[in-house]
C-alpha positions as CSV (number, residue, x, y, z in Angstrom):
1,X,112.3,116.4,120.2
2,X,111.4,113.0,120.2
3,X,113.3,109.4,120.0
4,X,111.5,106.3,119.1
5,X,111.0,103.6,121.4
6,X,113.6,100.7,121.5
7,X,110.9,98.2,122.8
8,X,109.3,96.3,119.7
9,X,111.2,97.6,116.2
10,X,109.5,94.8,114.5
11,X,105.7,96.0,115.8
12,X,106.7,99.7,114.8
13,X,107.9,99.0,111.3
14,X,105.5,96.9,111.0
15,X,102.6,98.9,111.9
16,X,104.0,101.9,110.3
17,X,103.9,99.9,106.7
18,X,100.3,98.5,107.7
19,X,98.8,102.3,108.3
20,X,100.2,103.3,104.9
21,X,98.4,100.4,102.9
22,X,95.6,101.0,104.9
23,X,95.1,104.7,104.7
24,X,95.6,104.2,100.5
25,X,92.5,102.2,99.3
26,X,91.9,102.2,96.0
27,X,95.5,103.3,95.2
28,X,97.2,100.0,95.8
29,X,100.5,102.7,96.5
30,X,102.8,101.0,98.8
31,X,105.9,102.9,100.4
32,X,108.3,101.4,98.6
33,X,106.9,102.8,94.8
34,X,108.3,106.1,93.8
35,X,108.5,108.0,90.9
36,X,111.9,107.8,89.9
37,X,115.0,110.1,89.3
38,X,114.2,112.3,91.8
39,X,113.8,110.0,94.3
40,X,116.9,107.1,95.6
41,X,117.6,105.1,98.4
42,X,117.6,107.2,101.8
43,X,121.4,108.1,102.3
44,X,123.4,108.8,105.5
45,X,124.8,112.3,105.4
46,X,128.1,111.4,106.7
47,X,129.2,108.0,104.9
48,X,127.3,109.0,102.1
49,X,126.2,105.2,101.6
50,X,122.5,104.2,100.6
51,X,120.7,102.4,103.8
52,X,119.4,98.9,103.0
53,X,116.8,96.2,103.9
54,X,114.7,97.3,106.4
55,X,115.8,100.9,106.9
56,X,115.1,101.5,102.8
57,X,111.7,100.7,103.1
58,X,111.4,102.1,106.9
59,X,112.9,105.2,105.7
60,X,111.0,105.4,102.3
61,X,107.7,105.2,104.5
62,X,108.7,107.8,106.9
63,X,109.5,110.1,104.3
64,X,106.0,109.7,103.0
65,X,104.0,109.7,106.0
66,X,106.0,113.1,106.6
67,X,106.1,114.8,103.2
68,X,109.7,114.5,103.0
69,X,111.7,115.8,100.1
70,X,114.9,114.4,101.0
71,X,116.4,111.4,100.7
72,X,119.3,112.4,103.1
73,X,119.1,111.3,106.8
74,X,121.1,110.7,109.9
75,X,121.2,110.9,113.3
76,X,121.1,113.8,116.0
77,X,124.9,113.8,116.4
78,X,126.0,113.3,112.8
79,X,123.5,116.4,112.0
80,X,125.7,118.6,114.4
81,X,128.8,117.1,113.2
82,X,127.7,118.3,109.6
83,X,127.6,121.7,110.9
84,X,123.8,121.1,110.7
85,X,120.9,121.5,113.7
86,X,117.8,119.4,114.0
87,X,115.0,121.8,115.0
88,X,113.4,121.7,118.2
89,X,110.2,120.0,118.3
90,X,110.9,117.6,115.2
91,X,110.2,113.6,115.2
92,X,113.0,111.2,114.8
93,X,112.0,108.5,112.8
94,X,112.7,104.4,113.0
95,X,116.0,103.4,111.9
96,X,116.8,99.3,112.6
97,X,120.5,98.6,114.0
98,X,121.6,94.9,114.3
99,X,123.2,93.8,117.0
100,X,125.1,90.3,117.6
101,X,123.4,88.0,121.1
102,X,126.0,85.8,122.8
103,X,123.2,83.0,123.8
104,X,121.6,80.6,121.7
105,X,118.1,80.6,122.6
106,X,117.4,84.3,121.6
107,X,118.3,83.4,117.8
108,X,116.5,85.5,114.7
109,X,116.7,83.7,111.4
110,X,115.0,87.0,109.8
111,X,118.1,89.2,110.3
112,X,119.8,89.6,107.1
113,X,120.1,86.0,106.7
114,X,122.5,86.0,109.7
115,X,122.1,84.1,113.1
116,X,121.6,85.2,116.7
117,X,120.9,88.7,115.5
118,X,118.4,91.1,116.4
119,X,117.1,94.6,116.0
120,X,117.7,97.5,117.7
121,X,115.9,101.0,117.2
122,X,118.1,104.0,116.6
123,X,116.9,107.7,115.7
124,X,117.1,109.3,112.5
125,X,116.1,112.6,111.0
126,X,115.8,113.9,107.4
127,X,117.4,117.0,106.1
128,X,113.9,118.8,105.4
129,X,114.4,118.3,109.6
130,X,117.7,120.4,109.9
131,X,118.9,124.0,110.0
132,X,122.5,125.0,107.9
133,X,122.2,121.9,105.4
134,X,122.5,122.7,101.8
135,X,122.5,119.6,99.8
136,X,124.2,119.7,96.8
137,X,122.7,119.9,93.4
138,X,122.2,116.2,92.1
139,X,122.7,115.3,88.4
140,X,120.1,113.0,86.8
141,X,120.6,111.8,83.7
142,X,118.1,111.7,80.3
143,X,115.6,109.4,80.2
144,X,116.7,107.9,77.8
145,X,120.1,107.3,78.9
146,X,118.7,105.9,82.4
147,X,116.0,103.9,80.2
148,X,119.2,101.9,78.1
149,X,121.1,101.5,82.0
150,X,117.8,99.2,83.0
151,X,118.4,97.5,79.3
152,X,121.7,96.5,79.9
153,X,121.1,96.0,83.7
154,X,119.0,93.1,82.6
155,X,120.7,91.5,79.9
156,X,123.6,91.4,82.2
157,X,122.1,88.7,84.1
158,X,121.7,86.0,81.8
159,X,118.1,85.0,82.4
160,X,116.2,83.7,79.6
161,X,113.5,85.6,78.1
162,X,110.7,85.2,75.6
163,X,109.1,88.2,74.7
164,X,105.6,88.0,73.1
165,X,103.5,86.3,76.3
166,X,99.9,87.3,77.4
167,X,101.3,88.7,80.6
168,X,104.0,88.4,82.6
169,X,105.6,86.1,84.4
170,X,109.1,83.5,85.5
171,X,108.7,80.3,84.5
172,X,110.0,78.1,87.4
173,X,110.6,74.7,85.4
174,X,112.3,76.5,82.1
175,X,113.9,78.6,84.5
176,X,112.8,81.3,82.0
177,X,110.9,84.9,82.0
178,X,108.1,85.6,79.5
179,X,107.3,89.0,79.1
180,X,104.6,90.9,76.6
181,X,106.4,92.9,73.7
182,X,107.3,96.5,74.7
183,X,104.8,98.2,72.5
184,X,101.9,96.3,74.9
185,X,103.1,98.4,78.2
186,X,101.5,102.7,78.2
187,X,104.9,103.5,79.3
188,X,108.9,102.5,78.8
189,X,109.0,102.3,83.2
190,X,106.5,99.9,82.7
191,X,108.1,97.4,81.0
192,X,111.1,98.2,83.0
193,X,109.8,97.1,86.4
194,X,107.9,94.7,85.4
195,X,111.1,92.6,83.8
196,X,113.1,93.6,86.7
197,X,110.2,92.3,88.9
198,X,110.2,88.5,86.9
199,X,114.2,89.1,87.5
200,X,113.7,89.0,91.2
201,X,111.5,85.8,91.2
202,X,114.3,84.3,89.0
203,X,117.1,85.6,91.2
204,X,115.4,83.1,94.1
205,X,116.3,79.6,91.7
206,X,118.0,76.7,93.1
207,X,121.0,77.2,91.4
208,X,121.2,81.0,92.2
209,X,119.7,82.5,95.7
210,X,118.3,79.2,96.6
211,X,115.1,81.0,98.3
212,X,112.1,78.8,99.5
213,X,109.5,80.3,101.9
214,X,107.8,77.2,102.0
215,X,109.0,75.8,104.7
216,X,107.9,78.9,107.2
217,X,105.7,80.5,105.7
218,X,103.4,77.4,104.2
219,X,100.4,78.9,102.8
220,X,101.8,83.1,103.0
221,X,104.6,81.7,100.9
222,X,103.1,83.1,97.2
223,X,102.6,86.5,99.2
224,X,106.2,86.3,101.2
225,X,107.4,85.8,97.3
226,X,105.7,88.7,95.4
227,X,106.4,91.3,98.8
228,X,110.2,90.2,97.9
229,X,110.0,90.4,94.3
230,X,108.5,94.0,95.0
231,X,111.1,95.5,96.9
232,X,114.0,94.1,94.9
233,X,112.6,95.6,92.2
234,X,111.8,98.9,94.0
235,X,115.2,98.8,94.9
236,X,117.1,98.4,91.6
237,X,114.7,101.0,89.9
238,X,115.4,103.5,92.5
239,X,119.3,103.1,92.2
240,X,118.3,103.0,88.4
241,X,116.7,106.2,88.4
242,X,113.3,104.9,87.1
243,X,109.7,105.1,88.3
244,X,108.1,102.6,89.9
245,X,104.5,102.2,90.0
246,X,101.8,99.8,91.4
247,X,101.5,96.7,88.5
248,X,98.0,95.9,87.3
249,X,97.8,92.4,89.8
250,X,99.1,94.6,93.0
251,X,95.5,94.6,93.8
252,X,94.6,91.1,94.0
253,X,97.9,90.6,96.8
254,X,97.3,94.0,98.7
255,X,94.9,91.3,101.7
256,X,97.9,88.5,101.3
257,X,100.3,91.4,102.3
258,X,98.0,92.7,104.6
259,X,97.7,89.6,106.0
260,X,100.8,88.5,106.4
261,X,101.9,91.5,108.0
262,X,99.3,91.3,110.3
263,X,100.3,87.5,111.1
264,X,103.6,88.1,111.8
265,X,105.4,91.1,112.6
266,X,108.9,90.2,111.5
267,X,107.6,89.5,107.9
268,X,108.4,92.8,106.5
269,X,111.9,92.2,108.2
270,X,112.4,89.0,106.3
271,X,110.9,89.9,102.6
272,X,113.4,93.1,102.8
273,X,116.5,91.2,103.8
274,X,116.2,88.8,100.9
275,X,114.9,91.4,98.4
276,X,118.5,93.2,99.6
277,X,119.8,90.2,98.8
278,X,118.5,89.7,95.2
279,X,119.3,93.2,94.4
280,X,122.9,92.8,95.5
281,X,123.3,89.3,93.6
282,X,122.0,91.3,90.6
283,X,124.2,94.4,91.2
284,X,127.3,91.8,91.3
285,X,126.1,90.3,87.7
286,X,127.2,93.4,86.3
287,X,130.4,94.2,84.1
């Protein structure tokens, strides 16, 4: 049994997300699309509470590299604390702790928005990993009852939309979403994500998240702002119970991800921590 290394989490992560865009040409699958009610944010077995930022999409891409099933996780000790064994000979994957520095010349803006933070590797395993776990059966609910969640999900946050529009896409200026009719889209997810997606650029206006990557990220800024868009959306959909798939334009940002990635380690950091952001300001818009 195996622990990762604590030296660089930002090069693992990192590199881990790289090799899966890389190894999918053609595909334009990232880790963070998934197909829906069977799949939700990783969960810790003891607390029971979804991971976020970083460790979704860190976990989400483990799971895939490694066939995983499961969606539950946690570490060696709160396995055997469950009553549960990790077998002998399995790989623990990357989970991202944060821990507080007392000095101010070691600061990380990326950290969940917070200052003089940084990350620290921890080991997790999944329950496909473990002996004497027997998750319980989950309930999913219709289709169609998860379809009219999304519908009210978004009308819940007050964002203008036209319907009608060529493509799709938020509107800075009007501070308003325009959005082809739902008959234009093969499938109800579809139109789903993609609104949800415009919802995330919207969530990042002045007057509501206030997020500019202008300012650090000069010319990566477009991509910075469609990797967060991404993962907020991947993250509502999955705690909404609906698929989410590549969109029709993931192609032409798969290099600027790439890119960016490449440029700068911590970017993956940052784009999750403010697409964990957006998806909690929209969680907190609900009735």
């Amino acid at each position: 049994m195996s622990s990762p290394a604590h030296a660089d989490v930002y090069a693992r992560v990192t590199e881990a997300i790289i090799t899966m865009i890389e190894n999918g040409p053609g595909t334009w699958r990232m880790p963070w699309h998934h197909t829906g009610a069977d799949v939700t944010r990783p969960t810790n077995i003891v607390s029971g509470n979804p991971y976020r930022g970083i460790n979704t999409v860190s976990l989400w891409a483990a799971a895939h590299a490694s066939g995983y099933t499961s969606g539950v996780w946690g570490t060696y000790r709160q396995w055997q604390g469950f009553g549960a064994q990790v077998r002998k000979g399995e790989q623990a994957s990357l989970g991202v702790l944060w821990k507080e520095l007392r000095g101010r010349d070691e600061q990380d803006d990326d950290s969940d928005d917070r200052k003089r933070l940084f990350a620290r590797a921890f080991s997790l395993f999944n329950a496909d990993q473990v002996d004497g776990y027997a998750p319980e059966p989950k309930a999913v609910l219709p289709e169609e009852e998860r379809l009219a969640r999304a519908e009210a999900f978004i009308a819940a946050l007050g964002i203008e939309t036209t319907y009608g529009s060529t493509s799709a896409y938020y509107h800075l200026a009007e501070d308003r979403i325009y959005m082809p009719h739902f008959a234009g889209f093969h499938e109800a997810h579809g139109f789903y994500g993609t609104h949800i997606h415009e919802c995330a650029h919207a969530s990042g206006a002045a007057h509501r998240l206030d997020r500019d990557f202008s300012a650090k990220w000069t010319k990566d800024a477009l991509a910075m702002e469609e990797a967060t868009a991404e993962l907020t959306a991947s993250f509502l959909l999955a705690d909404l119970g609906i698929a989410h798939e590549p969109r029709p334009d993931h192609a032409a940002y798969i290099a600027s991800w790439l890119q960016v990635l490449k440029n700068d380690n911590r970017a993956i950091f940052t784009a999750a921590s403010k697409a964990q952001a957006a998806a909690d300001w929209m969680h907190a818009q609900q009735p």
